[in-house]
N, C-alpha and C positions, 0 to 999 in steps of 0.2 A: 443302366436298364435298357433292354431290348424292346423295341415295340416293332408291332407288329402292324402292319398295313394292308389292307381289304380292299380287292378294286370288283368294283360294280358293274357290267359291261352288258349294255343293253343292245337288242338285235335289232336290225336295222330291213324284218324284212315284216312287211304288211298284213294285216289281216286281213285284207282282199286276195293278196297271193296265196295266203295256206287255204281258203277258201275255195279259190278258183281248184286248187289242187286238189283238193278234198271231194270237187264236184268231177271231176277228171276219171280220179281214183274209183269212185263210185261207180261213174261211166261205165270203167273198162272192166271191172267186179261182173257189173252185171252182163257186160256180151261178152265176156270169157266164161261166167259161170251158169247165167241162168239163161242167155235168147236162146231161142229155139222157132228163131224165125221174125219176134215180134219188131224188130229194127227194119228189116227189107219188106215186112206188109203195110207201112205208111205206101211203100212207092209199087211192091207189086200183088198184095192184095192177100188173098187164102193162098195162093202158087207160094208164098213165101215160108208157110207154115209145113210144106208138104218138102221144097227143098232144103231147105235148114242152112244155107249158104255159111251164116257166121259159124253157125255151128260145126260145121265139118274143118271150117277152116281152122278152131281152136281145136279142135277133138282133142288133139293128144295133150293137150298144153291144161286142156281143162282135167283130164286122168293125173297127169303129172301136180296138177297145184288140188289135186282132192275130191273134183266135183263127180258125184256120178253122172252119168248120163244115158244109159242103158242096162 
């Protein structure tokens, strides 16, 4: 008779780590997809909302992964 043998293999990586990742992930969702300024006005105020810095800097990357923007 043949048997058959099952191995179990458990991962060895943290739920802090998929977390942190998760929070990361989110991060960069939202200044590729939706800033429109709101990251650089903690530090340079309404001028932040008028140049759009992150924003120009992902333009084409936010067109390419789907987002509209104009």
């Amino acid at each position: 008779m043949i048997q058959s043998q099952t191995t179990i293999t458990t991962s060895n990586i943290s739920k802090v780590a998929i977390a942190v990742l998760a929070l990361v992930f989110g991060f960069g969702l939202f200044i590729v997809g939706f800033d429109q300024g709101h990251i650089f006005s903690i530090v340079m105020g309404e001028q932040a909302f008028d140049e759009m810095l992150i924003h120009e800097l992902t333009h084409d990357m936010r067109h390419a992964a789907g987002f509209p923007c104009h």
